[in-house]
N, CA, C and O atoms as a GROMACS GRO file, in nm:
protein
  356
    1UNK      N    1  -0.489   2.234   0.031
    1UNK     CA    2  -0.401   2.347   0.018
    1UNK      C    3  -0.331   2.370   0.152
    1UNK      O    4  -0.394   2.355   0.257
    2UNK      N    5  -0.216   2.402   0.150
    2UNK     CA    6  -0.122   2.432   0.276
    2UNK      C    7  -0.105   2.562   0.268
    2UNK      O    8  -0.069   2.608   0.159
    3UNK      N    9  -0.124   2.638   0.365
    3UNK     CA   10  -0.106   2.732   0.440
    3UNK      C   11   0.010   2.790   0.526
    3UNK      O   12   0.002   2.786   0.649
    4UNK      N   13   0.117   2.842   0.464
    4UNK     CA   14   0.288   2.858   0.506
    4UNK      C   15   0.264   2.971   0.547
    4UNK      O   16   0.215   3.061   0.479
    5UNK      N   17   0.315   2.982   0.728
    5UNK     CA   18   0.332   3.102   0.782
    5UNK      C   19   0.524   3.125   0.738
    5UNK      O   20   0.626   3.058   0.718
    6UNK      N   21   0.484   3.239   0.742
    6UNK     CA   22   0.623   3.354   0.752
    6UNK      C   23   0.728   3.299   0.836
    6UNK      O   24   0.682   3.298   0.951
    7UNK      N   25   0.873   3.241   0.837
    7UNK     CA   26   0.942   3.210   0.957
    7UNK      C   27   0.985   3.334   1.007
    7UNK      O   28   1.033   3.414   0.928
    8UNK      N   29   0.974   3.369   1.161
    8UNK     CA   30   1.036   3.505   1.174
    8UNK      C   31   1.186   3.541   1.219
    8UNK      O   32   1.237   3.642   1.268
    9UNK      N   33   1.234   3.415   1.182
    9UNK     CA   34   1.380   3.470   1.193
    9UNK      C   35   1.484   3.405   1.066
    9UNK      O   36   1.606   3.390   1.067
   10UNK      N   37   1.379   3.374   0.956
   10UNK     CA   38   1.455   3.380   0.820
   10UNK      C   39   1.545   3.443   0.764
   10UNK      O   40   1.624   3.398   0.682
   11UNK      N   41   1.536   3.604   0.827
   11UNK     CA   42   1.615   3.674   0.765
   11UNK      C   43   1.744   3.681   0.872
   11UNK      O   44   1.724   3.740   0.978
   12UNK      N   45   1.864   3.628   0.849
   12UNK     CA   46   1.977   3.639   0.894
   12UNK      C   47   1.991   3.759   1.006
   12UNK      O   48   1.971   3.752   1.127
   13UNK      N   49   2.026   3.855   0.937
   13UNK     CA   50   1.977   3.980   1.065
   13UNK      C   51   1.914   4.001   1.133
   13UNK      O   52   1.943   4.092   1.210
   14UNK      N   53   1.777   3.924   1.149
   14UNK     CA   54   1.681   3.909   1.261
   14UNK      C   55   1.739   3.778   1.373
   14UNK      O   56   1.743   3.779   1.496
   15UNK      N   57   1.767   3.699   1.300
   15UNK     CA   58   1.826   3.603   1.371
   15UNK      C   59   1.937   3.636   1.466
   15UNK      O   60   1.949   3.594   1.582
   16UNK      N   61   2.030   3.730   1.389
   16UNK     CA   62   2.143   3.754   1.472
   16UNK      C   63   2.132   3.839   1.549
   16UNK      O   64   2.203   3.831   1.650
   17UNK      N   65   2.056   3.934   1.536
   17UNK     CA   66   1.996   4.060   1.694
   17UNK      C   67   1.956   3.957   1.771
   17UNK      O   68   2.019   3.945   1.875
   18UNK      N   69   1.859   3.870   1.750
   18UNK     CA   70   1.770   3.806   1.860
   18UNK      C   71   1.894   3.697   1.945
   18UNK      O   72   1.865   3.652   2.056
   19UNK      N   73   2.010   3.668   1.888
   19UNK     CA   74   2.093   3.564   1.917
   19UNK      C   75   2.157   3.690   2.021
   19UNK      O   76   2.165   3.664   2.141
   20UNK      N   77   2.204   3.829   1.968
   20UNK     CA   78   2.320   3.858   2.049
   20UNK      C   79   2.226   3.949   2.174
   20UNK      O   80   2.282   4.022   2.256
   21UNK      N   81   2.073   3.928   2.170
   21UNK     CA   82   1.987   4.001   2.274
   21UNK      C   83   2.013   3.858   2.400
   21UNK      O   84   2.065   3.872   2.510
   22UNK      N   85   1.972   3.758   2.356
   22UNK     CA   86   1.958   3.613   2.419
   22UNK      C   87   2.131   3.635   2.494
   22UNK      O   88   2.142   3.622   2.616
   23UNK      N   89   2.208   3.655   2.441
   23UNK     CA   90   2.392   3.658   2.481
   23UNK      C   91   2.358   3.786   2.564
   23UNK      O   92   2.315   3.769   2.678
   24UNK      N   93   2.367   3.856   2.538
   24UNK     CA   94   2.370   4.005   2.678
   24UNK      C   95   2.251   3.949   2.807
   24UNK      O   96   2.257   3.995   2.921
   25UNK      N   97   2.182   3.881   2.781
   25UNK     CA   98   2.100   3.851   2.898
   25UNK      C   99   2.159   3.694   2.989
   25UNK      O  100   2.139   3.652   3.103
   26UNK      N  101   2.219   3.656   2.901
   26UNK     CA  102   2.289   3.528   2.972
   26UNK      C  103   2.444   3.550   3.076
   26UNK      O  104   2.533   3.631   3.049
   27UNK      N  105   2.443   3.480   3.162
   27UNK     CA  106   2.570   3.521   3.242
   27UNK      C  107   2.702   3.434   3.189
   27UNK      O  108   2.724   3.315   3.169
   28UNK      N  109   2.790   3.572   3.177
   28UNK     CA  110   2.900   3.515   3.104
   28UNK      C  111   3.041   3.444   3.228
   28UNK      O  112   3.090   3.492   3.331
   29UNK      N  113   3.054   3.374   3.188
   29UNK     CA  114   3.158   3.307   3.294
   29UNK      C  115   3.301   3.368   3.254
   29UNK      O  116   3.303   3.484   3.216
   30UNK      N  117   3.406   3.301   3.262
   30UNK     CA  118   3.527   3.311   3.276
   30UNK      C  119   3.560   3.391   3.130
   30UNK      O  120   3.542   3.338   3.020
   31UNK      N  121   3.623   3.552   3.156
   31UNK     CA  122   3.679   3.653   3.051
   31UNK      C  123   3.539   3.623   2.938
   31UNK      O  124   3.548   3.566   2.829
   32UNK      N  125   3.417   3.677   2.999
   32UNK     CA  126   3.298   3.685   2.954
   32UNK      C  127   3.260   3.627   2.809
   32UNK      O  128   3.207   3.670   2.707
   33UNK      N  129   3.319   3.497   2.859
   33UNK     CA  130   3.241   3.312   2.744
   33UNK      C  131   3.114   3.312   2.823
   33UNK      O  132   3.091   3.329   2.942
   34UNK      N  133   3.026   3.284   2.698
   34UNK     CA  134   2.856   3.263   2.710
   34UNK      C  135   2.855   3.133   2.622
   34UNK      O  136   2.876   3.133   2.500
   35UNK      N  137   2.826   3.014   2.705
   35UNK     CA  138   2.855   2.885   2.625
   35UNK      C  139   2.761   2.855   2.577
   35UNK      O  140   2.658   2.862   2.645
   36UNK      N  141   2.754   2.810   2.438
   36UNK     CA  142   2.660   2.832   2.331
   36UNK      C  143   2.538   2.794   2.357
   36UNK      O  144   2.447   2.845   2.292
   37UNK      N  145   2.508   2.692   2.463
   37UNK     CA  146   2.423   2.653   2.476
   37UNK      C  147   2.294   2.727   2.536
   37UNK      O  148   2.176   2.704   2.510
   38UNK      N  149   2.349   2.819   2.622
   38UNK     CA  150   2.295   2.953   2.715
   38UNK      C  151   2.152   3.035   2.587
   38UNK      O  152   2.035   3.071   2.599
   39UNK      N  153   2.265   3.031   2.466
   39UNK     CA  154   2.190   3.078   2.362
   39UNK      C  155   2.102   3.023   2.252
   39UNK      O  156   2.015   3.078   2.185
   40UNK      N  157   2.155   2.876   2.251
   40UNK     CA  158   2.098   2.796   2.109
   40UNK      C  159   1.954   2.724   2.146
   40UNK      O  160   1.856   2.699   2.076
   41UNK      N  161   1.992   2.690   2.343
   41UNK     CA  162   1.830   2.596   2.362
   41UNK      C  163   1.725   2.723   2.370
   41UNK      O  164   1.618   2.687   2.320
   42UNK      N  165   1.722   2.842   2.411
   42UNK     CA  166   1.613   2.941   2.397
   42UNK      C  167   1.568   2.955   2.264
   42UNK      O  168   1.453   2.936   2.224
   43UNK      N  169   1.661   2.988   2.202
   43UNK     CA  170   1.663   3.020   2.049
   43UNK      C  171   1.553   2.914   1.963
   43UNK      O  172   1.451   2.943   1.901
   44UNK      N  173   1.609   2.798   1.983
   44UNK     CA  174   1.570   2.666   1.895
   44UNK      C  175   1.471   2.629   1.977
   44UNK      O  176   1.397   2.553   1.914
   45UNK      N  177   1.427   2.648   2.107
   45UNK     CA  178   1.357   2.557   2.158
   45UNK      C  179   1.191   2.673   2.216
   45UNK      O  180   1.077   2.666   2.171
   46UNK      N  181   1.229   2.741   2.295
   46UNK     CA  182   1.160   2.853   2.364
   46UNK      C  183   1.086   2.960   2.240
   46UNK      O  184   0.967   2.992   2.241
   47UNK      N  185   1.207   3.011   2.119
   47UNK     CA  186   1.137   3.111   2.004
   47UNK      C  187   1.071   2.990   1.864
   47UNK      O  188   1.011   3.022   1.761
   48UNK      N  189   1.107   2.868   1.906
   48UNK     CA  190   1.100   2.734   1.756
   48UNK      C  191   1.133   2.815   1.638
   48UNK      O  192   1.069   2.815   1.532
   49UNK      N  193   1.249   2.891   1.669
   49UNK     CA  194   1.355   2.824   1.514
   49UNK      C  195   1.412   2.710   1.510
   49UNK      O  196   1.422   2.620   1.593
   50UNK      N  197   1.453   2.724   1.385
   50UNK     CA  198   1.497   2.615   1.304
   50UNK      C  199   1.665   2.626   1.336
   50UNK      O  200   1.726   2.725   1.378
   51UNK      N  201   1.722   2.487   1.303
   51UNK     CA  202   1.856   2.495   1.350
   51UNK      C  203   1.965   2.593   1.195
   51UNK      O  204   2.070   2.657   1.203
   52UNK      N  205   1.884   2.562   1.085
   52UNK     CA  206   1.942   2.668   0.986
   52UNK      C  207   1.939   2.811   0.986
   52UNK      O  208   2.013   2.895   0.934
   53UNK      N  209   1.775   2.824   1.099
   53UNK     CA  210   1.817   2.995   1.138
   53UNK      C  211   1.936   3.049   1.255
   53UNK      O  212   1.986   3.160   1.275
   54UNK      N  213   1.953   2.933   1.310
   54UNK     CA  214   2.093   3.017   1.457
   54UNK      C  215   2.181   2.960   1.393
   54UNK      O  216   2.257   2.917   1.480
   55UNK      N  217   2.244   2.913   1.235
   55UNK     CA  218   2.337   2.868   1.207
   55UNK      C  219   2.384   3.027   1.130
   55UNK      O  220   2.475   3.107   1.154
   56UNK      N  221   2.277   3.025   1.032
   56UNK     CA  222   2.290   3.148   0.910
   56UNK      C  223   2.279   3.267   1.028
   56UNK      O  224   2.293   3.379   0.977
   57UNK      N  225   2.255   3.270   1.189
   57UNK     CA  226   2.193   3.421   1.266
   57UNK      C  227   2.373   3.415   1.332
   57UNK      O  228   2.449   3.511   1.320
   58UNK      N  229   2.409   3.295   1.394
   58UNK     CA  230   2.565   3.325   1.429
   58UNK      C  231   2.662   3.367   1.325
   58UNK      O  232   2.756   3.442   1.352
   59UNK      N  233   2.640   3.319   1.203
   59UNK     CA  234   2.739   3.379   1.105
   59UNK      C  235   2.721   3.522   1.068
   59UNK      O  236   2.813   3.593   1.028
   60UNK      N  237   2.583   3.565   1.086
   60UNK     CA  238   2.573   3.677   1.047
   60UNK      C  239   2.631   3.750   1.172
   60UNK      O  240   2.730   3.816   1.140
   61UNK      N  241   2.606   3.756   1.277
   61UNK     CA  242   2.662   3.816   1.424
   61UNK      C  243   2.841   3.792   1.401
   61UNK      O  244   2.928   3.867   1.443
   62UNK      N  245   2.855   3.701   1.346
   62UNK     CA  246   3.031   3.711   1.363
   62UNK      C  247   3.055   3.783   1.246
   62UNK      O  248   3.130   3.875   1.279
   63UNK      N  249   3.026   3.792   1.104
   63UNK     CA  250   3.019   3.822   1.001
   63UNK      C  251   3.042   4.029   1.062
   63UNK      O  252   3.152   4.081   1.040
   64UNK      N  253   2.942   4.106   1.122
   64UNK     CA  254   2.901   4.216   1.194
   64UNK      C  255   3.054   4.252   1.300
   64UNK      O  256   3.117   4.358   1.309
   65UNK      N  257   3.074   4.140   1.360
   65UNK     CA  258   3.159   4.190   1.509
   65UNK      C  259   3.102   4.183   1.559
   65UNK      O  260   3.151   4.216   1.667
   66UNK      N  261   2.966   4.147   1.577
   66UNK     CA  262   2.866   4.156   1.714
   66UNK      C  263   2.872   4.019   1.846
   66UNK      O  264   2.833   4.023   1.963
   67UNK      N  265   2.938   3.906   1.768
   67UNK     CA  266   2.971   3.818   1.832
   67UNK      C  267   3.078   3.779   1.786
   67UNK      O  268   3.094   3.782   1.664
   68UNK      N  269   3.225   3.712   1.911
   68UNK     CA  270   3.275   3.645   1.870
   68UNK      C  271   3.289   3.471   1.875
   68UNK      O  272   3.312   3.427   1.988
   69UNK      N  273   3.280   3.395   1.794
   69UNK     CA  274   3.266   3.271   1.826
   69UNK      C  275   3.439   3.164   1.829
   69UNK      O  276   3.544   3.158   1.765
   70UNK      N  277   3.396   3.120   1.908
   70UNK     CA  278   3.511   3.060   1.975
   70UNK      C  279   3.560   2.971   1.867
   70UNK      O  280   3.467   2.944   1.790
   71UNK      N  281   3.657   2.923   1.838
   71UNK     CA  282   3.670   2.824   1.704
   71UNK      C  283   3.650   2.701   1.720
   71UNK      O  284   3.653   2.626   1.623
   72UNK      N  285   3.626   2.654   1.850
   72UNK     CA  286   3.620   2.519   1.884
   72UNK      C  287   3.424   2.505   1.883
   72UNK      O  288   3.378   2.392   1.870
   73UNK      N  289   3.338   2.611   1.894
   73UNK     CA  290   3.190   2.672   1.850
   73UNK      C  291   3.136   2.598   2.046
   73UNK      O  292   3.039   2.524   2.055
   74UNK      N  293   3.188   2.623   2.125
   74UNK     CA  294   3.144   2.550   2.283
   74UNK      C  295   3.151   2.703   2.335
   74UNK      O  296   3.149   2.700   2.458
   75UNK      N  297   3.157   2.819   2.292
   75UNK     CA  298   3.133   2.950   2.340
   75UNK      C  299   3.124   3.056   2.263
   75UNK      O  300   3.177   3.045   2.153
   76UNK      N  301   3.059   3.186   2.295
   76UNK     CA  302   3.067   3.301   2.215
   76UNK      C  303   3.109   3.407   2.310
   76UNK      O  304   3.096   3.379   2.429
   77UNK      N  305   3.153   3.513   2.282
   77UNK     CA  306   3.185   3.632   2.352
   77UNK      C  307   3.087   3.743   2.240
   77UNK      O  308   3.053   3.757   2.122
   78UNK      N  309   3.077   3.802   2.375
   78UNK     CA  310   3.015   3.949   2.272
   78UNK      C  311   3.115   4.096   2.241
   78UNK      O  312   3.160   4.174   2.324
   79UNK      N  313   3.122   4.097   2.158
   79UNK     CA  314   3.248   4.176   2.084
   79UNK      C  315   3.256   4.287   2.141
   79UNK      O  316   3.374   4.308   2.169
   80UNK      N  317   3.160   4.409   2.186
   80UNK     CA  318   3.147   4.530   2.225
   80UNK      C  319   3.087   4.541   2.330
   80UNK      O  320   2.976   4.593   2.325
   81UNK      N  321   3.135   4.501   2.449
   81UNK     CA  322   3.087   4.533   2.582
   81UNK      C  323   3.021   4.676   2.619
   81UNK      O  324   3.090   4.772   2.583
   82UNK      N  325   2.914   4.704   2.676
   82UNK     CA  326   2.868   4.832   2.686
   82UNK      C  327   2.826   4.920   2.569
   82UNK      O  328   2.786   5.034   2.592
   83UNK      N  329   2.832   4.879   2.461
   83UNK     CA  330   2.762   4.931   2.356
   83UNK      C  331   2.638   4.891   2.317
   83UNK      O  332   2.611   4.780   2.361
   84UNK      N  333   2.534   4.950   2.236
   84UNK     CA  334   2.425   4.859   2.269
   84UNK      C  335   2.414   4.851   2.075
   84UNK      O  336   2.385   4.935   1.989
   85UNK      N  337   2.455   4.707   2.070
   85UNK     CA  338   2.473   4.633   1.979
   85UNK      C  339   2.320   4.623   1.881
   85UNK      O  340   2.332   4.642   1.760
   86UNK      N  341   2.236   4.606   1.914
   86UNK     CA  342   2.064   4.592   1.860
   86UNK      C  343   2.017   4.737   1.840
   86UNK      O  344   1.897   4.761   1.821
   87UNK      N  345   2.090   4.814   1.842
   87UNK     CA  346   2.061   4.964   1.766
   87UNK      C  347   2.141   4.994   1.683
   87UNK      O  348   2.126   5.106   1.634
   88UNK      N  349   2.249   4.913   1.637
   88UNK     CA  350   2.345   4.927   1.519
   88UNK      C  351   2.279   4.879   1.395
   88UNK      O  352   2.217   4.773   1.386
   89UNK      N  353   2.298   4.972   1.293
   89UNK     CA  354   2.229   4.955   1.141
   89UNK      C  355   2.363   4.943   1.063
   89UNK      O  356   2.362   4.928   0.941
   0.00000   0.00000   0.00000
C-alpha cells in the first residue's frame, strides 16, 4: 500500500502567494524585473514543488495582478509595489 502525502502547493493560490513572497524578497534589477529564475530554483528546488505547481502558481499570480510576467517568461515584475500583496483575499 502507498502512502500519498498532501502536495502543499497544489492549490494554485498557495502556490502563487508563496511565488509572489519568494519575488518581494528577491532583488529586482533594471525598472524592478525579478528574473524568473530568482524565483523558480527556490520554489522547485529549496520548497520541492513540482514544475506543474509554479506553472498553474504564476498563472494564478498573473491571472490576480499580483505578478506581471514578461511575455518573453525570462522575468516577472510585481504589479503593486508597497502594497502587501499576501494579505489580499
Amino acid at each position: 500500500m502507498k502512502h500519498v502525502t498532501e502536495r502543499p502547493f497544489a492549490a494554485p493560490e498557495v502556490a502563487a502567494r508563496q511565488l509572489v513572497q519568494l519575488a518581494s524578497r528577491s532583488d529586482a534589477v533594471q525598472d524592478g524585473r525579478i528574473h524568473i529564475e530568482k524565483i523558480k530554483y527556490p520554489f522547485l528546488y529549496t520548497l520541492k514543488a513540482s514544475g506543474a505547481e509554479f506553472g498553474a502558481g504564476i498563472r494564478h499570480a498573473v491571472e490576480k495582478a499580483w505578478l506581471e510576467l514578461h511575455e518573453s517568461g525570462t522575468y516577472v515584475r510585481l504589479r503593486a509595489p508597497g502594497q502587501d500583496l499576501l494579505t489580499l483575499r
